[in-house]
N, C-alpha and C positions, 0 to 999 in steps of 0.2 A: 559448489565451492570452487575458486580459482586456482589456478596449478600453482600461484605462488603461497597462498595459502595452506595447500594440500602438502607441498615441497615443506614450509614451516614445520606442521605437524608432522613430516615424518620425521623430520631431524629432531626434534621435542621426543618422539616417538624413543627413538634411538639415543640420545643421551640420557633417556630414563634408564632404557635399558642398562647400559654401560654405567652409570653412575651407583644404579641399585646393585651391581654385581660388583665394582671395589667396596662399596660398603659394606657388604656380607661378608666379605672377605676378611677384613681389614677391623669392624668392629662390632664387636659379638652383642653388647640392647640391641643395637639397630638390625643385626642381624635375626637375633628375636621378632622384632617387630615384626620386621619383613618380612619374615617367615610364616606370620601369623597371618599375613593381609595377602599379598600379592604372592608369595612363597609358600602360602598354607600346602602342607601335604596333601596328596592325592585319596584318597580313599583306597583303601586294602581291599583288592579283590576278593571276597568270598563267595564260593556259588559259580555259575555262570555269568559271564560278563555281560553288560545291559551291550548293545551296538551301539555305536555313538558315545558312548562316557569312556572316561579317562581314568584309569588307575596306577594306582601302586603297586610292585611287586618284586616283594621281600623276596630273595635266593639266601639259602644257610650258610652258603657254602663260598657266596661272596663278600668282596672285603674292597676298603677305600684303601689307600696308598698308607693311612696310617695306623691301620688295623679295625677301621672303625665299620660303623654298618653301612654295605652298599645294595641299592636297590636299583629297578629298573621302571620305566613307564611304557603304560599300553592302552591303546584303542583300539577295539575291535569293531571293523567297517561290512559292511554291507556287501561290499563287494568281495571278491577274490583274489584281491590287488596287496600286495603288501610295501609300505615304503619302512625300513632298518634305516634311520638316522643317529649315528655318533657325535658326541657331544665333544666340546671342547673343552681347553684349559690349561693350558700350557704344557710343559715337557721337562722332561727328570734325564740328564745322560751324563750325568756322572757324581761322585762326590759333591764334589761342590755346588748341585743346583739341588740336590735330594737334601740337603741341610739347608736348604731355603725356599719353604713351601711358601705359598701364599698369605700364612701367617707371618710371616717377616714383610716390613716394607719391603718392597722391589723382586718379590718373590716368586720362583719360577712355573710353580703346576698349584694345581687345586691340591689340597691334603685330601679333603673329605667329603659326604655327602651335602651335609646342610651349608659348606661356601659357596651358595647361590646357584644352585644346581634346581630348585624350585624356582626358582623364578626364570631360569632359563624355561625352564617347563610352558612356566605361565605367559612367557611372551613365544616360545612356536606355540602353541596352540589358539593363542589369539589373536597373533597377530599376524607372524611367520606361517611355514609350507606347512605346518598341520591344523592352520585353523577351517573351523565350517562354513565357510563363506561360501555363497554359490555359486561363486566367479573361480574356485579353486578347483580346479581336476582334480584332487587326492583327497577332497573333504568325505569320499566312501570309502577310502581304502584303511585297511588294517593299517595303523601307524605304533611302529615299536621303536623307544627311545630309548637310546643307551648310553647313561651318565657317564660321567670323566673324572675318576680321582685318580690315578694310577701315575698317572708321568710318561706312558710308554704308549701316547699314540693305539689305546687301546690292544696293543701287541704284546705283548708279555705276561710270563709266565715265572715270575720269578723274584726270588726273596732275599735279600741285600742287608747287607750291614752298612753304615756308616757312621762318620761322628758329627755327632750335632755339633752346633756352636756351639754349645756350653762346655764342649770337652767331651761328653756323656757317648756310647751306644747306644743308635736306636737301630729301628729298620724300616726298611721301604716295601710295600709290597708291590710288587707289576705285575698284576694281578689282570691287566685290562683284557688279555686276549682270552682268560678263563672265566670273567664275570659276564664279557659279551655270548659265548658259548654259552653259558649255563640257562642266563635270560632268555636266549631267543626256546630253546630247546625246553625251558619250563610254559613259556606260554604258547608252544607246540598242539599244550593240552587241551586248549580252547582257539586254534583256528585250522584251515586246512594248511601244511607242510608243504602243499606242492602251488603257487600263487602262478594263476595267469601270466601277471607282470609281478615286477620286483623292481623296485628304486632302492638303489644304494647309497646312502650321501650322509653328507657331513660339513659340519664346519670349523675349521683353525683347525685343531689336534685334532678333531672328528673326520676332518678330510681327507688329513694323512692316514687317518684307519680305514675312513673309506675305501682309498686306494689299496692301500695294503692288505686290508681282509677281504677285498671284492670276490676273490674268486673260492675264500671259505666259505664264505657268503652263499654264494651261486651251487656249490656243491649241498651247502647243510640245507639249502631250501630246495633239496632232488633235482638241481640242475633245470630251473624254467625257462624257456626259449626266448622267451622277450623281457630283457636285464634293459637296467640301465645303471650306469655310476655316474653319480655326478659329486665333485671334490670344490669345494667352495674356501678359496683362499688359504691354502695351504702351500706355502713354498719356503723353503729355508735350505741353504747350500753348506752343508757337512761333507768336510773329506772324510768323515771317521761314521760315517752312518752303519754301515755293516758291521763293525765294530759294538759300536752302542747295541744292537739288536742280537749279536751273538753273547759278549761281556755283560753289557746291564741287564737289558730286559730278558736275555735269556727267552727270545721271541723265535718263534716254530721255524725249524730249519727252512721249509718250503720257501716263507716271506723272506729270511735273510739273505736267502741264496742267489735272490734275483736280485740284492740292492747293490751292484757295483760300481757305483759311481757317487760322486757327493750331492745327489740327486733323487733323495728315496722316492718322492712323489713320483716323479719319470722314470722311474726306472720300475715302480710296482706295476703303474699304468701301461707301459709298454710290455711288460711280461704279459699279461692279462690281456691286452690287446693281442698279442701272439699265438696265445691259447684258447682265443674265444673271440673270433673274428666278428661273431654276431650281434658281442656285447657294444650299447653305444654309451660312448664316455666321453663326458662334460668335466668342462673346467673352468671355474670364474672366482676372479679377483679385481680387487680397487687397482688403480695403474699404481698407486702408491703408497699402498698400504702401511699404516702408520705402526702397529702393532708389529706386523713382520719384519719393518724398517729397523725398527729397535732390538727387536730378537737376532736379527744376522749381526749385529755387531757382535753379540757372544760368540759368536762361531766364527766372525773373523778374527776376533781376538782371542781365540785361543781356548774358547770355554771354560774361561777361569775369572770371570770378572761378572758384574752385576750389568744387567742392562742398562742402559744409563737412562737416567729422569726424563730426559730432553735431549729429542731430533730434532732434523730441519731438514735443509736443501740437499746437504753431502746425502745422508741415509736414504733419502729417498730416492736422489738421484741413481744411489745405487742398486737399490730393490728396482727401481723400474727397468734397470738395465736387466739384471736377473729373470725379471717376468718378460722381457721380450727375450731373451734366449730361451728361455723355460717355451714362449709360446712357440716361436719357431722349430724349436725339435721335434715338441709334440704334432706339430702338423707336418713334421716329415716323418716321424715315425709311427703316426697314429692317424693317416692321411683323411680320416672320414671322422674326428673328433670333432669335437663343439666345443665355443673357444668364449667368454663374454667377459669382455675388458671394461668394466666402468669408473665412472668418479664422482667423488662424493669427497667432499674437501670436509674433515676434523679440524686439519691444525693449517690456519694462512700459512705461518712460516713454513715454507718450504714447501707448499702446499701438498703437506699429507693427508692421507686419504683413510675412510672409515673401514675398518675390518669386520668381516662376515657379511653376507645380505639374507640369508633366508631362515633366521631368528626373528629378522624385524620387518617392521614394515617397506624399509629399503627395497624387497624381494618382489611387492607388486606392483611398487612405480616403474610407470612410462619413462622412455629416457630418450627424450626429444624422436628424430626418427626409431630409435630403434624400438624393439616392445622392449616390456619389461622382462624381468630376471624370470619371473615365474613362466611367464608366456614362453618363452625362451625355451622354461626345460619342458614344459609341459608340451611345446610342439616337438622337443626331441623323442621324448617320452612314446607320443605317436608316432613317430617316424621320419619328422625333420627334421635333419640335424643340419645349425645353422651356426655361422660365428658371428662376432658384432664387436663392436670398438674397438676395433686391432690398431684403429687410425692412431690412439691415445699413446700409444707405447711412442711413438714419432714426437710427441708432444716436447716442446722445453718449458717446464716448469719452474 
């Protein structure tokens, strides 16, 4: 097949993706459907797990942001390797985005399990960093998936009131830093607790957890010598992030305490870099990420307003400015990090750029000299840790 061929299909690839995940969202046959074909639930572990299959698994004791039932996903690999990846879906910080879930057009976080939290499934594992391909380094390792209803970057612990649009009381649960705890610690009971290696990663709101829980992480799996975090397009500039994780999410002192600055991502990463010199930590995003473009305008206006429908050149222009000081700090204050800056053009105008890569098949293209995304982390993973497209950030778009 020809690389412009190949290029085609991944972009087909990729607005499947993202197409099937508004639709689940947004309208409940089709979410049926979907759910039935491409979104079918996993199989309920009973027994011992097969190596190599994929399950489901029910915790009691967890809950989706709107009370409803949350679960977790699991492979068990051959090896002694474990990679912990955090799911995305947007963010809950304060009243006014917890009274507009994903059920409302323009809406801020996932409410629940079934808004396309299966099919995220069904594309990492077929097509993304957890499928069996034999070109993929992690198609032996233990692979443990940790869905996103919560609103709270996977970090919280805590149970809210507010008023819906209708007028009415409901409540939010932020629940993600106790559903992630409970999952790794339940399927404890079927692999070993102490892993060779350990990959920590994530994407969008998964990435943010990544960073933020990397070193609960590193403790609850006995502290294994050869870590990695890798945070995959997560950056969004809050003056009030400390805030939000003390007041909203009611998220564990340890993570709060390190976020002082309106930079949670950098600021969880360099703590962690502080305290664990040996950990290597990866960071990659689009130079113009379309998704995150859109999301800072809530946080520069005040977090009181709807994202808006439609960006272009201003938004992006400003996220790229963001992501080159985001890259620059990181590699003064995290001097041996790994850095991968790429492009992948969604929208001409203004030429914004696709969010996430290692859901889709984005994560195993070639990108002209450089390798791919995968290659990327899988040589950091072994011990090279490399940057790439830093040129991009210089770009006028």
């Amino acid at each position: 097949m020809s690389q412009r061929a190949k290029k085609i299909l991944c972009i087909i690839s990729v607005l499947v993706v993202i197409l099937v995940a508004v639709i689940v969202c947004f309208d409940p046959i089709a979410n049926r459907i979907i759910n039935q074909t491409m979104g079918k639930d996993l199989p309920q572990l009973e027994g011992d797990p097969e190596v190599g299959k994929w399950y489901a698994m029910d915790i009691d004791t967890a809950i989706s942001s709107d009370g409803s039932k949350w679960q977790g996903y699991f492979r068990k690999g051959s090896e002694n390797k474990i990679i912990l990846y955090f799911y995305g879906g947007g963010f809950s910080v304060n009243d006014y985005t917890a009274a507009r879930s994903m059920d409302v057009e323009g809406g801020f976080y996932n409410p629940r399990l079934n808004a396309g939290l299966n099919v995220m499934t069904y594309a990492i594992k077929e097509w993304g960093i957890g499928n069996s391909a034999q070109d993929n380094l992690f198609k032996n390792w233990t692979f443990i998936s940790v869905p996103y209803c919560n609103g709270d970057f996977h970090a919280g612990t805590n149970t809210k009131k507010y008023s819906a649009l209708d007028g009415s009381t409901e409540t939010i649960y932020y629940q993600g830093y106790n559903n992630y705890r409970n999952l790794v610690t339940k399927i404890f009971d079927y692999i070993n607790d102490t892993p060779e290696q350990l990959l920590i990663t994530g994407s969008s709101a998964g990435g943010f957890g990544a960073a933020i829980l990397a070193d609960d992480t590193i403790e609850l799996f006995n502290n294994p010598q050869d870590v990695t975090v890798h945070v995959d397009s997560s950056l969004l500039i809050n003056k009030n992030w400390h805030e939000v994780m003390v007041n909203e999410w009611n998220s564990p002192k340890t993570f709060s305490d390190v976020v002082t600055s309106d930079n949670i991502t950098l600021d969880s990463l360099v703590a962690l870099h502080n305290k664990r010199e040996n950990v290597k930590i990866l960071f990659d995003c689009s130079v113009r990420d379309y998704n995150l473009s859109a999301a800072q305008v809530f946080f520069d206006e005040g977090c009181k307003r709807d994202i808006p429908a439609k960006i272009g050149k201003v938004e992006g222009d400003r996220f790229q400015q963001l992501l080159k000081k985001m890259v620059a700090d990181m590699q003064e204050k995290i001097p041996d990090c790994g850095i991968y800056i790429w492009d992948e053009e969604t929208q001409k105008d203004g030429h914004l750029t696709v969010h996430t890569a290692t859901g889709t098949k984005i994560y195993f293209e070639a990108r002209g000299e450089d390798p791919s995304i995968a290659d990327w982390l899988e040589n950091a993973v072994n011990g090279n840790v490399e940057s790439f497209g830093l040129e991009l950030l210089d770009c006028d778009y």
